[in-house]
N, C-alpha and C positions, 0 to 999 in steps of 0.2 A: 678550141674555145667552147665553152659547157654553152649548151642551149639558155635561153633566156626564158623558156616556158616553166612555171612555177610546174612543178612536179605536185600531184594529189598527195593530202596530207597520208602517212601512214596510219596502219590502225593502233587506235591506243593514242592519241592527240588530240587532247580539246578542241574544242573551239575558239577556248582565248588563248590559244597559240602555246599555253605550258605543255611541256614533252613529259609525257605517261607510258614512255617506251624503255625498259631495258634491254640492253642486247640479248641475248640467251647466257652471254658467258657472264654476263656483269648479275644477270639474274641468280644464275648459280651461286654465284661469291656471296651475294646477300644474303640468301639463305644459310651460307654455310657460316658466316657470320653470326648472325640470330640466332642459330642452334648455337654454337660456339659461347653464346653470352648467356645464353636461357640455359641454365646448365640443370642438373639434379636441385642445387640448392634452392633455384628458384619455386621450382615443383611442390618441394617439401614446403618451404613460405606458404605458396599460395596455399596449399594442403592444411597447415596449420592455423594460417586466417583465419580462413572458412571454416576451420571447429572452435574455432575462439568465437566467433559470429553466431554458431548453433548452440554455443552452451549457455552466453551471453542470452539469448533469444528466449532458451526451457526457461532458464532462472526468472525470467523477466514475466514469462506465461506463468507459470507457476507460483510465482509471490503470492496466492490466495489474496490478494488487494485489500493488507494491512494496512492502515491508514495512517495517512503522517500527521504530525504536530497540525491540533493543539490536539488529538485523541491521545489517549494516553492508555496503556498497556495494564487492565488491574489485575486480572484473576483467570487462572486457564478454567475453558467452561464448565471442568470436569469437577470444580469443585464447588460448581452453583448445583446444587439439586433440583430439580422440576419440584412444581409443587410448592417452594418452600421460601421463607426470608433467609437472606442469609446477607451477613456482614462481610466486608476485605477490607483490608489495609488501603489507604486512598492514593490518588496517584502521585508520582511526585510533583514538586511544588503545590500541593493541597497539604499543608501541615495542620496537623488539627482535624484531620477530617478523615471520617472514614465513608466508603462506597456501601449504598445499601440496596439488594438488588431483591427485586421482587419478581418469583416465575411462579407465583399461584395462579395466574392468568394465562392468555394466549399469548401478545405479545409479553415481553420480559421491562420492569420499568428500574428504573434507576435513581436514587437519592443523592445525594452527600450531605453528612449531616455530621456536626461534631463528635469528636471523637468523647467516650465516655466508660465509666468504670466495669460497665456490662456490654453485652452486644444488643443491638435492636432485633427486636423478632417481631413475629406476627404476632397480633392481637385481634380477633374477630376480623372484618373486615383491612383496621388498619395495621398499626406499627407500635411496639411497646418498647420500654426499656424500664426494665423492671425494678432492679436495683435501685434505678435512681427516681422512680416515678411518675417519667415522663410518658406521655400517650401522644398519639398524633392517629389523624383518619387518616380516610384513604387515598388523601389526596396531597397530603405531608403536612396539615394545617396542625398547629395543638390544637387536642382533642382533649373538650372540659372532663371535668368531673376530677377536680385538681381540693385538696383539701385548700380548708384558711390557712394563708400565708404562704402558701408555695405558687411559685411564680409559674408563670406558663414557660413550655422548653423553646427551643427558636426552632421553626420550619423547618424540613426537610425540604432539601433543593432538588426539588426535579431535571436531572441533566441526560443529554440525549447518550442514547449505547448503542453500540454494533455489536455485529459477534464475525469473527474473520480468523483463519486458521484456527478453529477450535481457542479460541480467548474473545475475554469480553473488556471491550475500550471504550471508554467516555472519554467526553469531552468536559473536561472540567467547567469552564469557561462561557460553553453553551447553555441554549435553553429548550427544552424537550417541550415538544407540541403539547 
């Protein structure tokens, strides 16, 4: 008849009594198991993951942090001259309006102003549009010196710009400082 003294726990056995022992032979099996289920294909997965994760990753660093709606996409900045006024096409949903950006300063300033038969240029300090007669300072207010009977043009809208991957984005909708 087997002794009645509890035998010392073996090593590899908790303390709350769960059994953390394989035999040597049952250990082997396991293993041979696991390799047996973890085959090549798994390898190649985890292989392929992991560059879906680092391409995922560049692209994500790399965006140049174009900016989402309401900014809107007008002009690549190679077709802004330093120096100079120059007109674009407005963004979409601004029908009627064209972008008027001003880089005869340090920073670069931005309008929207109706669209019309000429383009707006520089005038002294502000904004002309010759054609049609209209003038504005430099701050997009109509600027006098308008004959009898011609009406003053409507304001230019000061609206805020970025510049990001080489283009220049406004905000239509916004209001520049």
């Amino acid at each position: 008849m087997p002794a009645s003294d509890p035998t010392p726990p073996r090593p590899g056995r908790d303390p709350g009594g769960r059994v953390a022992y394989l035999p040597p032979r049952a250990a082997r099996a396991r293993k041979l198991i696991l390799r047996s289920q973890l085959g090549l294909g798994w390898i190649v997965a985890s292989a392929l993951f992991g560059l879906v994760i680092l391409v995922a990753g560049v692209l994500f660093l790399t965006r140049e942090d174009r900016p989402g709606p309401p900014w809107a996409r007008v002009a690549p900045l190679s077709s802004l001259p330093a120096g100079a006024v120059t007109e674009v096409a407005g963004p979409a949903g601004a029908a009627g309006r064209v972008v008027v950006v001003d880089r005869r300063g340090g920073e670069p300033r931005t309008f929207l102003a109706p669209a019309g038969p000429c383009p707006v240029v520089a005038a002294g300090g502000g904004f002309a549009r010759p054609c049609a007669g209209q003038r504005w300072d430099a701050a997009g207010a109509p600027a006098g010196g308008r004959g009898a009977g011609e009406e003053a043009p409507p304001p230019l809208r000061r609206v805020p710009a970025r510049f990001a991957g080489g283009d220049l984005y406004v905000d239509p909708d916004g209001a520049a400082d």
